[in-house]
PAMI-820915 format. One record per residue: residue number from 1; x, y, z of N, C-alpha, C in turn. Coordinates in steps of 0.1 Angstrom, whole numbers, plus 5000, padded with zeros to 4 digits. Example, Ala and Ser with C-alpha at 12.3 -4.5 7.8 and 13.67 -1.06 7.14 Angstrom:
% PAMI-820915
(1,(5132,4943,5078),(5123,4955,5078),(5132,4967,5078))
(2,(5128,4978,5071),(5137,4989,5071),(5129,5000,5079))
This chain:
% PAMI-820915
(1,(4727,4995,5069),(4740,4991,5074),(4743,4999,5087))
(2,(4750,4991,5093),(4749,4996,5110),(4767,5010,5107))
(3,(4764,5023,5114),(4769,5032,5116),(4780,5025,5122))
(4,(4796,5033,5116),(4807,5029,5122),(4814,5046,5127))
(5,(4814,5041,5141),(4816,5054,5155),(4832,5053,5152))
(6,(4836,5066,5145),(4850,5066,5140),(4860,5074,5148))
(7,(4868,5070,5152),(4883,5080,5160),(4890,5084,5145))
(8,(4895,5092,5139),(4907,5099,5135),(4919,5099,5142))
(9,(4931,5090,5143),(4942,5092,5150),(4951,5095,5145))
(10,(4957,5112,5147),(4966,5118,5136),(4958,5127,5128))
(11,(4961,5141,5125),(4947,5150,5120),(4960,5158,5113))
(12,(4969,5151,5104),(4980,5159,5095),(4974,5156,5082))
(13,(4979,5159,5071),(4979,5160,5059),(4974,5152,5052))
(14,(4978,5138,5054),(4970,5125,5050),(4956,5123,5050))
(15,(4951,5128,5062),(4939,5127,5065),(4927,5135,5051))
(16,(4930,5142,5042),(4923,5148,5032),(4922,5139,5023))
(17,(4928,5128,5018),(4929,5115,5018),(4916,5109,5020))
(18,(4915,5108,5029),(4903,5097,5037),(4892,5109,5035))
(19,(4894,5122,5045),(4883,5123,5044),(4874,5131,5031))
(20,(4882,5129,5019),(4877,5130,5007),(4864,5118,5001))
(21,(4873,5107,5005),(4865,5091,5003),(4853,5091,5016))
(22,(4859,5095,5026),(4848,5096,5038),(4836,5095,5032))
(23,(4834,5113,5028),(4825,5120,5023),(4811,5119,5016))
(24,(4813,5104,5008),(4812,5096,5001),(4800,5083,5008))
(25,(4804,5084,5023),(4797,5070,5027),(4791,5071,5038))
(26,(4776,5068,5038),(4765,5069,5047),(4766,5064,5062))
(27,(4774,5051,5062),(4780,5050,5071),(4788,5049,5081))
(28,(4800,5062,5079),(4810,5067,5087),(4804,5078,5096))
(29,(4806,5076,5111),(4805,5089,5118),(4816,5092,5127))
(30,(4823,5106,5123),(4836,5107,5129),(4830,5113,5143))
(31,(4836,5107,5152),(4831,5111,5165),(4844,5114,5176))
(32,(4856,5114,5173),(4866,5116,5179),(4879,5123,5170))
(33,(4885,5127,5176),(4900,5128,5166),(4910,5133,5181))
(34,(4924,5121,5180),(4933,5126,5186),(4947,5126,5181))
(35,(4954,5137,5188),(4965,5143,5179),(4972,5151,5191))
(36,(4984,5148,5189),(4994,5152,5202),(4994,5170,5201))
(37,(4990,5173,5189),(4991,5188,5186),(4978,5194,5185))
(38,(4975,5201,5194),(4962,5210,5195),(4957,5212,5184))
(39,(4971,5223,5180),(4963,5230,5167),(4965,5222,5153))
(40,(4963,5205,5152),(4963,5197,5145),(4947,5199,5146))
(41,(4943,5191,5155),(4929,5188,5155),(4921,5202,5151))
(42,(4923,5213,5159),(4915,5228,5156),(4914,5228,5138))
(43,(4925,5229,5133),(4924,5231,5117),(4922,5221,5115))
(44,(4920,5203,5116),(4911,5195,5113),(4893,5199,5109))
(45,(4892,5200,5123),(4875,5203,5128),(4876,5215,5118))
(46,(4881,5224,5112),(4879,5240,5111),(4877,5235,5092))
(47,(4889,5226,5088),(4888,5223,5075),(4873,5219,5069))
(48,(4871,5206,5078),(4860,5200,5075),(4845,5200,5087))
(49,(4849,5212,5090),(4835,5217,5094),(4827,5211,5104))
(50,(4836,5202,5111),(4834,5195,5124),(4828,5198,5137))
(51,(4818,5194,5145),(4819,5199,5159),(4811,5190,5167))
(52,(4810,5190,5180),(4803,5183,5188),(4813,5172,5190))
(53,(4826,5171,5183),(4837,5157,5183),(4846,5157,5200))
(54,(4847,5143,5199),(4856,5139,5214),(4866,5143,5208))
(55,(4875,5150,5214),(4890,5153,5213),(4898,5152,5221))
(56,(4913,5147,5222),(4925,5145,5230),(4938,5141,5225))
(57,(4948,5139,5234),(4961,5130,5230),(4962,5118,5234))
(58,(4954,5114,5240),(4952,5099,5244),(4941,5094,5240))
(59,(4942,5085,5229),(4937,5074,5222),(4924,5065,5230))
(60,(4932,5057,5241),(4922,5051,5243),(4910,5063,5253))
(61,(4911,5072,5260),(4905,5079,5266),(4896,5086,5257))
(62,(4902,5090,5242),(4892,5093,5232),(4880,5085,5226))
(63,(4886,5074,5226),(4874,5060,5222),(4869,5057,5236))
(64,(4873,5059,5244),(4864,5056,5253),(4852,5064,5258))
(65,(4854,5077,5256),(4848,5088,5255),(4838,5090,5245))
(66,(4842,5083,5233),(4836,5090,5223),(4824,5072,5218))
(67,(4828,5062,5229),(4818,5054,5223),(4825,5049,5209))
(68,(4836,5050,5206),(4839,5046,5191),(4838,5031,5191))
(69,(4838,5034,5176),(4841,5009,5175),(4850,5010,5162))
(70,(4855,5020,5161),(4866,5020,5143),(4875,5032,5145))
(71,(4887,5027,5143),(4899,5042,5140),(4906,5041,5130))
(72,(4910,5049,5121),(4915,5049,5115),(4931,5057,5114))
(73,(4932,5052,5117),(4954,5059,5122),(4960,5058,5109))
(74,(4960,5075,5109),(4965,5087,5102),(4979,5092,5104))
(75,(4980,5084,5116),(4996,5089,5123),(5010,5086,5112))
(76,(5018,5089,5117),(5035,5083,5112),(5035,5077,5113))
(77,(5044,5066,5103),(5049,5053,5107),(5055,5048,5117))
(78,(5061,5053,5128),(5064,5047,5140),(5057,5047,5146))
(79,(5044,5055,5149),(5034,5055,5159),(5028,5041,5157))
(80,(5026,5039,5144),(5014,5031,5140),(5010,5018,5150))
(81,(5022,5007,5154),(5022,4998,5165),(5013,5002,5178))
(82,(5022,5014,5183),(5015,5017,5192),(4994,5026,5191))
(83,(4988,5029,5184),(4977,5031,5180),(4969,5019,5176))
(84,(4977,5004,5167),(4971,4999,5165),(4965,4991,5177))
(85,(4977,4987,5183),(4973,4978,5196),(4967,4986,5206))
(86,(4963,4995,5204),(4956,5008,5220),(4941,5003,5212))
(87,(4943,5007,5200),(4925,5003,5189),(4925,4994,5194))
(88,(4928,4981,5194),(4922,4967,5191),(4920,4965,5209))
(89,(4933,4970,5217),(4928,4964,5231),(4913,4973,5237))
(90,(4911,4984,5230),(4897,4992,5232),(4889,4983,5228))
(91,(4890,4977,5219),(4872,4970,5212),(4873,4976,5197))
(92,(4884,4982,5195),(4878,4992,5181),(4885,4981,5166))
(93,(4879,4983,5157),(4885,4976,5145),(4898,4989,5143))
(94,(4905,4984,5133),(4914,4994,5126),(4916,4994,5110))
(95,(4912,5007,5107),(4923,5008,5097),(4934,5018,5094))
(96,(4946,5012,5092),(4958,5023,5094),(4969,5024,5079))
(97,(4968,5037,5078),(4980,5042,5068),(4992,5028,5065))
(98,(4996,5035,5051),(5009,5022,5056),(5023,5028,5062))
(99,(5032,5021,5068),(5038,5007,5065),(5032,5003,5079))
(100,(5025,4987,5077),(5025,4984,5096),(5031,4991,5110))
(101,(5050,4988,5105),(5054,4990,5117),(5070,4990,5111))
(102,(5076,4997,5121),(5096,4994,5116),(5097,4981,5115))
(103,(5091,4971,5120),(5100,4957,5121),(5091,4946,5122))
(104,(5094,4940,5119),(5082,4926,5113),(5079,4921,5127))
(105,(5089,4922,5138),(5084,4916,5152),(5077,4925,5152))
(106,(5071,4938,5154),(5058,4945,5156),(5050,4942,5148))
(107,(5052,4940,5136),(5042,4936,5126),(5034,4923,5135))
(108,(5042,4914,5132),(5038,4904,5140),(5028,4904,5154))
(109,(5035,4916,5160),(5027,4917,5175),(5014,4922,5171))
(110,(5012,4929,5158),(5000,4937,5155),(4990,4928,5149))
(111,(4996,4917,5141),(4987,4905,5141),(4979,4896,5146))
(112,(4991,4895,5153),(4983,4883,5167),(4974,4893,5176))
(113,(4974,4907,5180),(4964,4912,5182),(4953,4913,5174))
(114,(4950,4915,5166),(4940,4917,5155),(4932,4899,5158))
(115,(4939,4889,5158),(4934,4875,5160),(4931,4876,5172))
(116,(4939,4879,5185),(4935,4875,5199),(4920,4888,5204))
(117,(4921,4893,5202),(4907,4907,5205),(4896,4901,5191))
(118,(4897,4894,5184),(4885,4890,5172),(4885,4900,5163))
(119,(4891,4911,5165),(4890,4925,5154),(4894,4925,5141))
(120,(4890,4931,5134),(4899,4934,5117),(4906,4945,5118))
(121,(4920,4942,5114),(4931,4951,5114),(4934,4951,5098))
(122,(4934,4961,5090),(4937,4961,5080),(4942,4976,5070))
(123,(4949,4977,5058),(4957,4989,5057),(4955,4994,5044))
(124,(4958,5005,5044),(4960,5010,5032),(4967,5013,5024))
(125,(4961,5002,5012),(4969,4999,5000),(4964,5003,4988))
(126,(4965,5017,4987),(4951,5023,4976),(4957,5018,4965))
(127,(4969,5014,4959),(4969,5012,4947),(4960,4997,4941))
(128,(4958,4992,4954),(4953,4979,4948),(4938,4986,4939))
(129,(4934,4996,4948),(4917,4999,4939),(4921,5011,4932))
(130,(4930,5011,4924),(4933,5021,4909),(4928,5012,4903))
(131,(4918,5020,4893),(4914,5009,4884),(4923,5009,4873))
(132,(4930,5014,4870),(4941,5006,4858),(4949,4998,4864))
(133,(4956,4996,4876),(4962,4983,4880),(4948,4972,4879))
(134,(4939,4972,4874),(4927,4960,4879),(4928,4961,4860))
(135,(4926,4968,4853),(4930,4964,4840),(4946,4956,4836))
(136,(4952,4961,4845),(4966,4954,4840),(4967,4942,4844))
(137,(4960,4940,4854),(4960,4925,4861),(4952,4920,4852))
(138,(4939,4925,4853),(4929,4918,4842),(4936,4914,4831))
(139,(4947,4924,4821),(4946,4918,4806),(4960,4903,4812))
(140,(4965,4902,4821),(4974,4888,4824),(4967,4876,4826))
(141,(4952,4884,4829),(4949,4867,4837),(4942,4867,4822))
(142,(4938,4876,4813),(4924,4868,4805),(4931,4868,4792))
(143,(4944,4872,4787),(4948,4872,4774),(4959,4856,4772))
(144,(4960,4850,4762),(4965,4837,4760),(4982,4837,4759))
(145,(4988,4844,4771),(5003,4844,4770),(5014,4836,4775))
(146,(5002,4826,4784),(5013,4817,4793),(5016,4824,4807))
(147,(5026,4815,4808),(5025,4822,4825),(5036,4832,4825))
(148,(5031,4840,4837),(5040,4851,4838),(5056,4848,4842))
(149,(5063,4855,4839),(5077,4847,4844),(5086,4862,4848))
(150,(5081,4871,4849),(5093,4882,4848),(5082,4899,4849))
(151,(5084,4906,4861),(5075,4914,4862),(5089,4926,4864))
(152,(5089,4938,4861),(5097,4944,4860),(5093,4963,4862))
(153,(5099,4970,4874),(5092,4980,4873),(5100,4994,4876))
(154,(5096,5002,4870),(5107,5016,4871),(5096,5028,4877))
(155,(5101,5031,4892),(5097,5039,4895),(5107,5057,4900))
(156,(5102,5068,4893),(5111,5083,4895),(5102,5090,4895))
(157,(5106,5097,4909),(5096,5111,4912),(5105,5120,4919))
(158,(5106,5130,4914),(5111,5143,4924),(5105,5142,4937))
(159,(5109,5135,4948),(5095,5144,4956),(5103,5154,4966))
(160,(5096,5164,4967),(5100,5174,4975),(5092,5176,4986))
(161,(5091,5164,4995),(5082,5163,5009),(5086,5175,5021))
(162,(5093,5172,5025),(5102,5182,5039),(5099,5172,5046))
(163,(5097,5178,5062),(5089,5167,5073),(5094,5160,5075))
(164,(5091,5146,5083),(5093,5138,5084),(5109,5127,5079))
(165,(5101,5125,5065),(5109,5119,5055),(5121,5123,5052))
(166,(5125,5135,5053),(5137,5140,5050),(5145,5136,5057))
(167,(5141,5130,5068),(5154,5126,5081),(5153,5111,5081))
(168,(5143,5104,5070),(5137,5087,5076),(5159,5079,5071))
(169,(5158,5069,5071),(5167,5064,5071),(5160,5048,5058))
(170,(5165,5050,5050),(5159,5035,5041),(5142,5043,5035))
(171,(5146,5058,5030),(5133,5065,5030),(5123,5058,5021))
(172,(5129,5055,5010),(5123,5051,4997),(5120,5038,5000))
(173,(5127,5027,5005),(5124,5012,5008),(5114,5012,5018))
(174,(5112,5025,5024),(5107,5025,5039),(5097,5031,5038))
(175,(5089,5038,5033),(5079,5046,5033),(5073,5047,5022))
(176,(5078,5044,5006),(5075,5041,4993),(5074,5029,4986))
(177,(5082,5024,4992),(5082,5008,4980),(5076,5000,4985))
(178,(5067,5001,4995),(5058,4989,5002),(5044,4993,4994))
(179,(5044,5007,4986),(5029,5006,4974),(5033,4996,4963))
(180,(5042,4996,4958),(5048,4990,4947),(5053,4972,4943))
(181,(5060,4969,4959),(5057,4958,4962),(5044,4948,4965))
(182,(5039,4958,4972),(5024,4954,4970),(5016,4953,4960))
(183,(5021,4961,4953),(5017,4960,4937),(5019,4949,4928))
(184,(5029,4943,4933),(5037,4936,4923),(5029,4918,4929))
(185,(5027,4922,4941),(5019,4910,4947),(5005,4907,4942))
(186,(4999,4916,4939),(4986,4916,4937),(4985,4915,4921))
(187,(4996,4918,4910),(4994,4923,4897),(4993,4905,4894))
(188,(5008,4899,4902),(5014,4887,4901),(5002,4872,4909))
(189,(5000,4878,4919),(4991,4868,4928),(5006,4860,4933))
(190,(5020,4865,4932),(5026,4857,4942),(5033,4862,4952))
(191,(5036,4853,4957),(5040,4856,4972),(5063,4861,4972))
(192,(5066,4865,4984),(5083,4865,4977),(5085,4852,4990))
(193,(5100,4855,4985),(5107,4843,4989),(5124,4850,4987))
(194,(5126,4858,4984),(5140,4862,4989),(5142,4872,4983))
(195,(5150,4883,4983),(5158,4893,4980),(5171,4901,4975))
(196,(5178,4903,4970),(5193,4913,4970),(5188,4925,4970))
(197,(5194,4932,4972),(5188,4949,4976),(5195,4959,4979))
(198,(5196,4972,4977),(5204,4979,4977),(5200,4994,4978))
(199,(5199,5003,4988),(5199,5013,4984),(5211,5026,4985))
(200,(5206,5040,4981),(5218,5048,4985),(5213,5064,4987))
(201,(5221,5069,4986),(5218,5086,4984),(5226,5089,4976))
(202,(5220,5094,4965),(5227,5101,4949),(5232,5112,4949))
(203,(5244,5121,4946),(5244,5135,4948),(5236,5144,4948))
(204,(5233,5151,4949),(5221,5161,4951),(5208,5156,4956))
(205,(5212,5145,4961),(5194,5142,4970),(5192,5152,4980))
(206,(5181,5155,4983),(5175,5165,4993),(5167,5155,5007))
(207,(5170,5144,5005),(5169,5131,5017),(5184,5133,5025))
(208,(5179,5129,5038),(5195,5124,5043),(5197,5109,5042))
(209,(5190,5099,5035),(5197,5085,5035),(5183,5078,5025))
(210,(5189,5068,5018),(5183,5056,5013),(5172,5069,5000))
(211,(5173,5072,4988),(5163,5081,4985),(5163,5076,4966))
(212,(5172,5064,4967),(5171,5054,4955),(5175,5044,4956))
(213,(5167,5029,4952),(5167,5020,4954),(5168,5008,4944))
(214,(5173,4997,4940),(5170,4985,4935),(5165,4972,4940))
(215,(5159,4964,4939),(5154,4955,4944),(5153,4942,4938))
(216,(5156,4929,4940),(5156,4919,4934),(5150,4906,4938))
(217,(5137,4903,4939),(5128,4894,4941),(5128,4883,4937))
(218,(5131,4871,4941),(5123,4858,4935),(5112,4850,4948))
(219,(5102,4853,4937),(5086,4851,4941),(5084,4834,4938))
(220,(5067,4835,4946),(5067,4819,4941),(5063,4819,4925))
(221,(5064,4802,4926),(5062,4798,4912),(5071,4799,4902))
(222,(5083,4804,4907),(5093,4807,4896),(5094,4824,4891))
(223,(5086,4832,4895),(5087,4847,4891),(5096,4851,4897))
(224,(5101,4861,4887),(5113,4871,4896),(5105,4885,4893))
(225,(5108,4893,4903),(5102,4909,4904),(5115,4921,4908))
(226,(5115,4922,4898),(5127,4937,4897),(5122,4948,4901))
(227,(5130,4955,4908),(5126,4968,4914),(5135,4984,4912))
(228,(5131,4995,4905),(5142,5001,4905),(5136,5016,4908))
(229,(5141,5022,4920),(5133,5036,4919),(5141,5047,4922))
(230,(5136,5059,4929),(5139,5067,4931),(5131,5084,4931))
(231,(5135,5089,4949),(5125,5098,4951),(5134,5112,4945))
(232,(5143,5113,4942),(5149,5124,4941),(5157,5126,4927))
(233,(5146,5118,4916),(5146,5116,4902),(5141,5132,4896))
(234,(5151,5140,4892),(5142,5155,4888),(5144,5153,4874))
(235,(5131,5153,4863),(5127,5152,4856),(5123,5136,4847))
(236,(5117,5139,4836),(5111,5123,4833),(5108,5118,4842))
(237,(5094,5118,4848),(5091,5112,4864),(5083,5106,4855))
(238,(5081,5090,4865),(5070,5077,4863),(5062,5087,4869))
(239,(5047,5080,4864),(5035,5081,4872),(5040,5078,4892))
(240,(5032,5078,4898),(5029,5074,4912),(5031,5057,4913))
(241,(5023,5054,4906),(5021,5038,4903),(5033,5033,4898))
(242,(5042,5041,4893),(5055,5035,4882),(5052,5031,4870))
(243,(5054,5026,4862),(5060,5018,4850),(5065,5007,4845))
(244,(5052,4997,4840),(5057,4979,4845),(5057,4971,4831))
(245,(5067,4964,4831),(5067,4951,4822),(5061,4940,4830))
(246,(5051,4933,4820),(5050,4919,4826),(5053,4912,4817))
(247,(5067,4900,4819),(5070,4890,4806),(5064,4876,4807))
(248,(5055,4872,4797),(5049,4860,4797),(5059,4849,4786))
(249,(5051,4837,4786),(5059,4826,4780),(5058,4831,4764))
(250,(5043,4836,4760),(5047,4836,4749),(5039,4854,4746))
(251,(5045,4860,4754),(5041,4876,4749),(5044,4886,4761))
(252,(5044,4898,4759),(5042,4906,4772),(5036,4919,4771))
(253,(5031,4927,4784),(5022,4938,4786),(5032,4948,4792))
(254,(5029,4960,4785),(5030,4969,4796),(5021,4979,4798))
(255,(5022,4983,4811),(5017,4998,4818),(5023,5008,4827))
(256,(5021,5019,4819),(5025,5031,4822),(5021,5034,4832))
(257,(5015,5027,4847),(5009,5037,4852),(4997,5041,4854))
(258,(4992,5045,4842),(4984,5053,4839),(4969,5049,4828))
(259,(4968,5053,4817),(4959,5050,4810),(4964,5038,4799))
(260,(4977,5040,4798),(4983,5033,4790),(4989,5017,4789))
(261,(4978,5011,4789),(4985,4997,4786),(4982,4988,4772))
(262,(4996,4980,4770),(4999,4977,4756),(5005,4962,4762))
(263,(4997,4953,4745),(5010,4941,4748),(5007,4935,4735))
(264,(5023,4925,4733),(5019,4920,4722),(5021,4906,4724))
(265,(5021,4894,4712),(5018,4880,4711),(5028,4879,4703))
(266,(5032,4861,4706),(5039,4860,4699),(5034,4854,4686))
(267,(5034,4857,4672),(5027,4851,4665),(5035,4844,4653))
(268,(5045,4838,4661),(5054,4825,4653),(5063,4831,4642))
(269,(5070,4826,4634),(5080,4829,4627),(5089,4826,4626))
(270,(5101,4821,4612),(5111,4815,4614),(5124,4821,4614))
(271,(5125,4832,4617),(5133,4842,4614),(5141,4840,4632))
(272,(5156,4852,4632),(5155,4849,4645),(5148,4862,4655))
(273,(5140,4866,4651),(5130,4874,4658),(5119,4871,4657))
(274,(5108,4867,4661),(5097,4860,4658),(5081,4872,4652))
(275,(5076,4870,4646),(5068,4885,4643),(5058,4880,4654))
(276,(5049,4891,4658),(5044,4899,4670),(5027,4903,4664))
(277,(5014,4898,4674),(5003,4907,4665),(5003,4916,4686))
(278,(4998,4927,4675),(4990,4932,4691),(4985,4930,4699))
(279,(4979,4929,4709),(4973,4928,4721),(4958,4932,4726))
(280,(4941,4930,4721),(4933,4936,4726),(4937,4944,4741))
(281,(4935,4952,4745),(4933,4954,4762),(4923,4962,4765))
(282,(4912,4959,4774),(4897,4968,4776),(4906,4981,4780))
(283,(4900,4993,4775),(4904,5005,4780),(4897,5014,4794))
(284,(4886,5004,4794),(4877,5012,4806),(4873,5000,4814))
(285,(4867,5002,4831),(4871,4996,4837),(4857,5004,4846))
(286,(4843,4996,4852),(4834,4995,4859),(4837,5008,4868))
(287,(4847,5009,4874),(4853,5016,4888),(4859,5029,4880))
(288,(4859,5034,4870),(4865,5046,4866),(4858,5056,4873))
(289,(4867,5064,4877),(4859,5076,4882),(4850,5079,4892))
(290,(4846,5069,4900),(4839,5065,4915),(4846,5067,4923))
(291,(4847,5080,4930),(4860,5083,4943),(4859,5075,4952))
(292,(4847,5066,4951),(4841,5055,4965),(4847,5042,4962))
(293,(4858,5042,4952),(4859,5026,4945),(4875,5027,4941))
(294,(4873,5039,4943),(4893,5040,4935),(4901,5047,4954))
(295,(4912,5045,4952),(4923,5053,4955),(4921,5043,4976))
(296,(4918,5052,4978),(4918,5055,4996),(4903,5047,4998))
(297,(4891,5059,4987),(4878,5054,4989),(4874,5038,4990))
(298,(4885,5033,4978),(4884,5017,4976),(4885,5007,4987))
(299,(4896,5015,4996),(4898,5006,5009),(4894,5011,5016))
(300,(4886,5020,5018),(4882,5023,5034),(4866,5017,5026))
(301,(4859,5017,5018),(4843,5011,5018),(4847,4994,5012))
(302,(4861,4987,5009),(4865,4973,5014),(4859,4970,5027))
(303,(4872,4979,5036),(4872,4976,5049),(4857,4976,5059))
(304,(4851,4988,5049),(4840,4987,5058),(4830,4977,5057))
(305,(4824,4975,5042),(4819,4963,5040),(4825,4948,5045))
(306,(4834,4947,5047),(4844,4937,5055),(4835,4935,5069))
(307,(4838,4945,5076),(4830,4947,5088),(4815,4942,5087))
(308,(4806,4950,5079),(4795,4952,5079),(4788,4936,5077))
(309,(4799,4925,5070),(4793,4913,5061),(4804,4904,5073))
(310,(4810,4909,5080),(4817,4895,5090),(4832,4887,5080))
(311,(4831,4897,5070),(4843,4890,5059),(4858,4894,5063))
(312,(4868,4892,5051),(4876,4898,5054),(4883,4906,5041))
(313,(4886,4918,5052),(4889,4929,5036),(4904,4921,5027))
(314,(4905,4930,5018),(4917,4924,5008),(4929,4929,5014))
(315,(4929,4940,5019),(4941,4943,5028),(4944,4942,5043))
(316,(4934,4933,5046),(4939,4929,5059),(4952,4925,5064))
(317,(4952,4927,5078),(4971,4928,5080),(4977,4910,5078))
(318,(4964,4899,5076),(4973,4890,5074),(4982,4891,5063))
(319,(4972,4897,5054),(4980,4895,5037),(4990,4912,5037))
(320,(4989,4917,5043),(4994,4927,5041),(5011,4926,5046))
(321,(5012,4918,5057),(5024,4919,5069),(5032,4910,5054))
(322,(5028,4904,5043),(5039,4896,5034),(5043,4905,5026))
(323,(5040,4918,5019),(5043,4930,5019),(5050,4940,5025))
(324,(5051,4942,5038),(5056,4944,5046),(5070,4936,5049))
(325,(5070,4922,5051),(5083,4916,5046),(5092,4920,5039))
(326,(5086,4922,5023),(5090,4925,5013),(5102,4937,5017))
(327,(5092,4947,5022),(5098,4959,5022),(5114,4956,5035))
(328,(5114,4948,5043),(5119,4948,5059),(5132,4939,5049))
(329,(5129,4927,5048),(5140,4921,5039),(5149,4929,5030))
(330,(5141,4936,5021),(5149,4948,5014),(5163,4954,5018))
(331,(5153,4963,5031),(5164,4969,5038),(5179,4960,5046))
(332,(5167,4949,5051),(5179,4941,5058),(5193,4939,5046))
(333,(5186,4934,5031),(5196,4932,5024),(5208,4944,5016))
(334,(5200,4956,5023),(5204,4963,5014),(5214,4971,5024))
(335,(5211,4964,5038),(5222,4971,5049),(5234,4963,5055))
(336,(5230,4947,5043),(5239,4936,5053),(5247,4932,5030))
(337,(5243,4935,5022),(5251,4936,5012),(5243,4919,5007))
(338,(5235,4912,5019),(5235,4898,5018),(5219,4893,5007))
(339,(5218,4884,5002),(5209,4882,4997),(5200,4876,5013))
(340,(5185,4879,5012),(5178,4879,5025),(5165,4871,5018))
(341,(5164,4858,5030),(5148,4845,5027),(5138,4854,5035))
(342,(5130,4857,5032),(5113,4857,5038),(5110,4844,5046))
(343,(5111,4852,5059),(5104,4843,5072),(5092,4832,5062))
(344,(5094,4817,5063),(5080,4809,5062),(5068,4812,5069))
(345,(5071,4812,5079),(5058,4818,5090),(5052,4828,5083))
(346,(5061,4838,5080),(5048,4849,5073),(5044,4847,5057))
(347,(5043,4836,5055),(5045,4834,5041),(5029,4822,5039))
(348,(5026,4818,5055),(5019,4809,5061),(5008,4817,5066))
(349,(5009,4831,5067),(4998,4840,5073),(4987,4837,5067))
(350,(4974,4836,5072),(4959,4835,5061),(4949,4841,5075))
């Protein structure tokens, strides 16, 4: 397989992330890193033992320098527009952290570049390669319950970030609930189509705005997707992934999360509660424990095989920017009180 000449854009914290899964793959060769802060990149290189790398604050001067054809932007979420379109008008593929962009018109502008330069633009959405979200999807599609009709999920974590976050505005809708949405897309296979939404700040949050949220979905096909979270939940925390009902016609699953998924059947009865048998669900899952197949690793060796075979990865920014929706609608609804439609156009992305 042909070597992909890598920029790093952004050399903060995230980046241990990637280059854990990096590590992993024959190949990646990191040949640049830029970062508006010197001593970002120094303890980069110093972490991971780096040298002989192009380095700078300017992006395209680094790829151009460094001969790259792939970056991966590491940056904050407001940068992200501006790195992705610097990548793509260099020649370079991208893959970038999430959320796309503040606003779906950038989203958008980040698309039609990805289409107008020929490149793959696509993001990271590690939860899709947890292999227990790929069991929980698996036991919907292969167990006899009918169709899904009602996906339902509770997400609470303490988090005590600082940084950034602490000042975002719509923190939780805006920087967290686009894994979970996403999630809910992929568990479901459907797409949304409108929203009510609401967020707030709870007493004692350690956010200055939006740091718990509700959400209310109706997806195609008739699904509704409930949403309920919160980053400034101290104690009884969900997993990362949350905590999901799926309700079928005639049974439902859930998962923790985690290792835990359960469901049961409906097994007739004339009573007015109907009796119930259990649920087989495979407990193990091909991809356990392969850092190259789960988390970050999953989508960066997608993306790269994407590249390598002329295909297109699973999180590319077509499918991804409906996600992104998700998340943008939210807030719109949750700042205008109004129930909010999902643009068709992006609903039409392929």
């Amino acid at each position: 397989m042909q070597t992909r000449k890598v920029v790093i854009a952004g050399c903060g914290g995230i980046t241990r992330a990637w280059m854990n899964a990096v590590e992993h793959f024959d190949d990646v060769e990191i040949v640049g890193l830029c970062d508006r802060d010197p001593g970002q990149i120094d303890a980069f290189k110093e972490r991971w033992q780096l040298s002989k790398l192009i380095v700078g604050s300017d992006l395209a001067q680094v790829i151009r320098r460094s001969a790259a054809d792939t970056v991966f932007d590491c940056t904050i979420p407001e940068a992200h527009p501006s790195i992705t379109l610097t990548a793509l008008e260099c020649g370079c593929d991208v893959l970038g952290e999430k959320p796309m962009a503040p606003s779906l018109e950038r989203a958008r502008e980040m698309v039609a570049a990805a289409e107008a330069t020929g490149r793959t633009y696509a993001v990271i959405q590690n939860r899709r390669y947890n292999s227990a979200i790929r069991r929980f999807r698996s036991a919907l599609e292969h167990v006899e319950l009918g169709a899904l009709t009602t996906l339902d999920v509770d997400f609470h974590i303490g988090a005590h970030f600082g940084g950034f976050r602490a000042e975002m505005s719509h923190v939780l809708l805006l920087d967290m609930a686009i894994h979970t949405f996403d999630q809910a897309r992929f568990i479901s296979g459907a797409d949304p189509v409108s929203v009510y939404a609401a967020d707030w700040n709870p007493r004692g949050s350690w956010f200055r705005h939006g740091a718990s949220a509700v959400a209310f979905f109706e997806m195609s096909d008739g699904l509704r997707f409930t949403y309920t979270g919160s980053w400034c939940a101290e104690g009884l925390n969900t997993s990362w992934e949350g905590s999901w009902r799926a309700t079928c016609e005639h049974g439902s699953v859930t998962w923790d999360g985690g290792a835990g998924i359960h469901g049961e059947r409906d097994a007739g009865g004339e009573g007015l509660i109907h009796n119930f048998e259990p649920m087989r669900v495979a407990t193990e899952h091909a991809e356990d424990g392969d850092p190259a197949c789960t988390g970050h690793g999953g989508v960066i060796r997608d993306f790269l095989d994407a590249l390598h075979t002329g295909t297109r990865p699973m999180t590319d920014c077509r499918d991804n920017i409906k996600s992104m929706a998700m998340v943008l609608a939210a807030v719109e609804s949750a700042e205008t009180g109004a129930k909010v439609t999902i643009p068709k156009e992006i609903l039409r992305c392929e």
